[in-house]
C-alpha positions as CSV (number, residue, x, y, z in Angstrom):
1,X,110.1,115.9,123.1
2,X,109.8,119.1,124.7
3,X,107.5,122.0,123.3
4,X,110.0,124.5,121.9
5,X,107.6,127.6,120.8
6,X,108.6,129.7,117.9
7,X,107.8,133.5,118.6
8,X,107.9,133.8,115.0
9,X,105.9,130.8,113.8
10,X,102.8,132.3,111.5
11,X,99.2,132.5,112.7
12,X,95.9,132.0,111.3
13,X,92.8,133.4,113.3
14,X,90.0,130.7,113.3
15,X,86.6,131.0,114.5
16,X,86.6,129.3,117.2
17,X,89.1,128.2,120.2
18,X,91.4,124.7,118.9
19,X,92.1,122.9,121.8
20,X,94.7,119.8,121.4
21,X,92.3,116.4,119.6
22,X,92.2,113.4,122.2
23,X,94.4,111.6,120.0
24,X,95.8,108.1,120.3
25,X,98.8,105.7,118.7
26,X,97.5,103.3,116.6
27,X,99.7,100.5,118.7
28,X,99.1,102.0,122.7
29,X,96.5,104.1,122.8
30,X,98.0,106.6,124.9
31,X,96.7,110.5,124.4
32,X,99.7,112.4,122.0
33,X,99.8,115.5,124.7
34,X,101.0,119.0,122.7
35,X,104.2,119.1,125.1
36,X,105.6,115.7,123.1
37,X,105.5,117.3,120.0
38,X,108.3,119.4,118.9
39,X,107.2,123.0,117.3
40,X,109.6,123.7,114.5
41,X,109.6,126.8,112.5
42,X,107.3,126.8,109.5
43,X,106.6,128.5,106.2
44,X,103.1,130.7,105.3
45,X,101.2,127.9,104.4
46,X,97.2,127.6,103.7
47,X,96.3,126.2,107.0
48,X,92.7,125.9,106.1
49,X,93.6,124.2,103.0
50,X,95.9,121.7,105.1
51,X,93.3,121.4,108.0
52,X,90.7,120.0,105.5
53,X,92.8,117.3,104.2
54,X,94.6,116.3,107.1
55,X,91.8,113.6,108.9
56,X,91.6,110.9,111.5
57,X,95.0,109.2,112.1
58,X,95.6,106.2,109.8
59,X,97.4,103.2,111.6
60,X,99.9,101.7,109.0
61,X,100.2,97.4,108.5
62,X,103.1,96.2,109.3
63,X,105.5,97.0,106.3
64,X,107.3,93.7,106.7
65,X,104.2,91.5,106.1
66,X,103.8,93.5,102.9
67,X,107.1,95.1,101.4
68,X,109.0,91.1,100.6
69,X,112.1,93.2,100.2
70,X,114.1,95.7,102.2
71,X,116.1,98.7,100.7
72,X,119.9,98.1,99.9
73,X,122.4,99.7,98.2
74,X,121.3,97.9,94.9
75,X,117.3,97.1,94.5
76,X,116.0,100.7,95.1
77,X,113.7,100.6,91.9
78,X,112.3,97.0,92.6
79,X,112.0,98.5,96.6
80,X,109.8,101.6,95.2
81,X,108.1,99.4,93.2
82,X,106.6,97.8,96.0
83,X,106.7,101.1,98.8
84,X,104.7,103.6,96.4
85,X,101.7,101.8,96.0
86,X,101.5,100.3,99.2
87,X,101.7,103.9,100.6
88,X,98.9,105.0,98.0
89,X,96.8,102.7,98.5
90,X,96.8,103.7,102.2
91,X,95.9,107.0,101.4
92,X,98.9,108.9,103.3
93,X,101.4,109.4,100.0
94,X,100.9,113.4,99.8
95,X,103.0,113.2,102.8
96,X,105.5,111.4,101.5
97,X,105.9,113.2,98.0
98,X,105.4,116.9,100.1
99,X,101.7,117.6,98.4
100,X,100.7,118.2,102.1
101,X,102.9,120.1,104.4
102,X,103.2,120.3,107.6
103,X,100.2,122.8,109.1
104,X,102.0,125.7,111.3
105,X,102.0,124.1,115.0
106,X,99.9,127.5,116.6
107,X,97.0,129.0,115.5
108,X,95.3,132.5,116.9
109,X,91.8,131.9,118.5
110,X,89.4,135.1,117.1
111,X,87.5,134.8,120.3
112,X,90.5,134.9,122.7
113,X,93.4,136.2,120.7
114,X,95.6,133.8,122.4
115,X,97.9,131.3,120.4
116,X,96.8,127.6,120.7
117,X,98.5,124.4,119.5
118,X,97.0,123.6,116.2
119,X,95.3,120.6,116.3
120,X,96.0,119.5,112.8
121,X,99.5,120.0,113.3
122,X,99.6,117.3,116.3
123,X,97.3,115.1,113.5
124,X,99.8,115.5,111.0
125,X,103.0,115.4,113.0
126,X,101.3,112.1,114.5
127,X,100.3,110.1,111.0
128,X,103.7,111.6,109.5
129,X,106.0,109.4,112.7
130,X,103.8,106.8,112.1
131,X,105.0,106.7,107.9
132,X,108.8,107.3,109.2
133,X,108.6,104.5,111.0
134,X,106.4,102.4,108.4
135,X,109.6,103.6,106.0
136,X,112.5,103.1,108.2
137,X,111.4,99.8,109.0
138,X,112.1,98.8,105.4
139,X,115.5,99.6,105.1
140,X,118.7,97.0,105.2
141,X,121.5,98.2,107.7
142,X,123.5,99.5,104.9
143,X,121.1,102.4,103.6
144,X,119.8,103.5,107.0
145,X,122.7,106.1,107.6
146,X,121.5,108.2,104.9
147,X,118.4,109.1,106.5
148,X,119.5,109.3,110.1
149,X,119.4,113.0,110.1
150,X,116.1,113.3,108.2
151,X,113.0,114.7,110.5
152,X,110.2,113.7,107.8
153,X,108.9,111.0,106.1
154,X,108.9,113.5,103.4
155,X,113.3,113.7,103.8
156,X,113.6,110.0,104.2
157,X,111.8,109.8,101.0
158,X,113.9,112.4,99.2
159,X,117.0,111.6,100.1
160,X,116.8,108.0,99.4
161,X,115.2,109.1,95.9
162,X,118.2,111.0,95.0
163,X,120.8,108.7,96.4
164,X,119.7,105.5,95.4
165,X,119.1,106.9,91.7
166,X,122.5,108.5,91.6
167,X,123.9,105.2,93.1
168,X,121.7,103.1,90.2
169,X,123.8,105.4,87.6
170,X,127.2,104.4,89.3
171,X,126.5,100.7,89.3
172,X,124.6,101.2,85.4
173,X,126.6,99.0,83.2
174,X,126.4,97.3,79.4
175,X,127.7,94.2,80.0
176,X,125.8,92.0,77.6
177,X,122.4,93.6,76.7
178,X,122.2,95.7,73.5
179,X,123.0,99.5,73.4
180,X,119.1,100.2,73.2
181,X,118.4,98.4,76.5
182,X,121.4,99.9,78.0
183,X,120.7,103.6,76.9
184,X,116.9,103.2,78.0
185,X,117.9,102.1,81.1
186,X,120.4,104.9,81.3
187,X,117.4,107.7,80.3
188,X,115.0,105.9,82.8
189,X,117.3,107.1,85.5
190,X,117.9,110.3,84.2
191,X,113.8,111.3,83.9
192,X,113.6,109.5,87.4
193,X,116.1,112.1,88.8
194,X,114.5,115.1,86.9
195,X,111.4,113.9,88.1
196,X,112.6,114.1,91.8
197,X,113.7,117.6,91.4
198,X,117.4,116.5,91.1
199,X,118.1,116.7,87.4
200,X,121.9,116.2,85.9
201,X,123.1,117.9,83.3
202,X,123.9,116.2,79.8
203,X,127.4,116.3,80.3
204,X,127.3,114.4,83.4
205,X,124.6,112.1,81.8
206,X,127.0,111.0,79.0
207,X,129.6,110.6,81.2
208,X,127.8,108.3,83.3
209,X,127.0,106.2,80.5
210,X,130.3,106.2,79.1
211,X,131.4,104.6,82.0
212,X,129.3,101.7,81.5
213,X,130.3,100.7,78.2
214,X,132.7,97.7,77.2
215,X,136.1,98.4,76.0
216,X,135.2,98.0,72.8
217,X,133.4,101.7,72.3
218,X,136.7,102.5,74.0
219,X,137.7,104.8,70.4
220,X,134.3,106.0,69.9
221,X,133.7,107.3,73.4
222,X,137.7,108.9,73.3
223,X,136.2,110.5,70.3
224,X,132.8,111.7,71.3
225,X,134.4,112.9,74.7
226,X,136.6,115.7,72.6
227,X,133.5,117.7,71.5
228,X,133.1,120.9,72.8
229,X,129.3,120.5,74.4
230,X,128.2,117.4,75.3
231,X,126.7,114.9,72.9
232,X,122.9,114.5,72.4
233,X,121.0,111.8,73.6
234,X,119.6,110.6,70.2
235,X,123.1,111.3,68.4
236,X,124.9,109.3,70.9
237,X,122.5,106.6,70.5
238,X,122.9,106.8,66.6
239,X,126.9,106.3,67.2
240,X,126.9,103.4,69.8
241,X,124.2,101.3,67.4
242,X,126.4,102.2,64.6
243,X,129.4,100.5,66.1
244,X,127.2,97.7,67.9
245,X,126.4,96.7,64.0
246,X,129.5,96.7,63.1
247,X,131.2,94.1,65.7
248,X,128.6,91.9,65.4
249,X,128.4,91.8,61.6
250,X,132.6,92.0,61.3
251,X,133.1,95.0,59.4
252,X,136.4,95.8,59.3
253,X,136.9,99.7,61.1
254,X,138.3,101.1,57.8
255,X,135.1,101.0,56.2
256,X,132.7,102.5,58.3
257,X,135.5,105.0,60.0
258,X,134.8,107.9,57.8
259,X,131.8,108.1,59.9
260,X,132.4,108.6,63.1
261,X,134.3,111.6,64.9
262,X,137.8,112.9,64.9
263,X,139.1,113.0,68.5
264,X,141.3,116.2,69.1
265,X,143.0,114.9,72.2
266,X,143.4,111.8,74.4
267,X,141.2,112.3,77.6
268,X,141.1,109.8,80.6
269,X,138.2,107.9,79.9
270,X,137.2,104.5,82.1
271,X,135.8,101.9,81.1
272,X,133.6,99.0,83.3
């Protein structure tokens, strides 16, 4: 990479003169010289903060002889299930999650008044390849073009976050489980996605689980899909048992259709 310096980038004076750490890969050993690292522009951050947390490089196992599983299209919640605490328990998840940003790449010497490369930048920048390739490395063929443009373990871990969970809503269907399991599978995903900082509104909640059920809540989901704002969670719930009791117990409709709403129109509803 070449060293592309930002005029612009902030400063922080420091007491005393940071010349670039003899560094080394965990797999060569060869020194990480500052012109290989690429300066981007940063944010005011608290560089003394970030300098204290931001230690000795931490080489990473080989995620294949500890993830059994690599991310597809369809297994994202068993994949994180297995990614999160492997990455805790190496002590390097505050990059991954963005609890510890990237330190600005220059700080201002007080003795010299000159800019030098920060050395916790080249630490950080250094441990935070080493996690994108830990990370990339455990994805199938079919999910790595989501992440091809992302320059942080922080964005691969993001992105595939809000994908996958979006994609997990897509594929969400009832099929044979009860309407309890269903819906609490449905509201997992939905706190997941808040969660990441990518919540969905209501409406687009219901709609997603809508989708998912059998034709047999065909009339019920016509009917709830007429109101004016968007059903809630609990009152949806109520409806869809309702209903479950009644085709498994044979009710006829007639008795129990007093209770449910009165669609105004016909919208296009699908069905799984």
């Amino acid at each position: 990479m070449t060293n592309n310096f930002v005029a612009d980038a902030p400063f922080t004076h420091s007491s005393s003169s940071l010349a670039p750490p003899s560094m080394t890969t965990a797999t060569s050993g060869a020194p990480l010289a500052a012109a290989e690292i690429e300066l981007p522009q940063t944010s005011s951050l608290d560089v003394m903060t970030a300098m204290t947390k931001v230690s000795a490089i931490i080489p990473l196992p080989n995620t294949q002889q500890v993830i059994s599983l690599k991310l597809s299209n369809t297994n994202f919640l068993y994949w994180r299930m297995q990614m999160k605490p492997f990455l805790l328990g190496q002590g390097v998840f505050p990059f991954v999650n963005g609890s510890l940003p990237c330190p600005p790449s220059h700080v201002i010497s007080v003795d010299t008044s000159l800019p030098t490369v920060n050395a916790s930048y080249l630490s950080w920048k250094q441990q935070d390849h080493l996690l994108m390739s830990a990370l990339l490395s455990s994805l199938s063929m079919e999910v790595l073009h989501l992440v091809v443009d992302c320059n942080t373990s922080h964005d691969i871990w993001t992105t595939l976050e809000t994908t996958q969970l979006h994609g997990s809503f897509q594929e969400l269907r009832k099929n044979d489980e009860s309407v309890s399991t269903y819906l609490q599978k449905a509201k997992s995903l939905f706190d997941e996605l808040a969660a990441a900082g990518r919540p969905i509104s209501m409406e687009d909640f219901n709609l997603y689980e809508f989708w998912g059920l059998r034709s047999e809540f065909k009339d019920l989901v016509t009917s709830l899909s007429t109101k004016a704002d968007p059903i809630s969670y609990t009152d949806l719930h109520s409806h869809l048992l309702t209903l479950e009791f009644i085709n498994k117990t044979n009710i006829h409709p007639a008795v129990i259709a007093p209770l449910l709403p009165t669609p105004s129109q016909q919208p296009s509803v699908f069905f799984g």
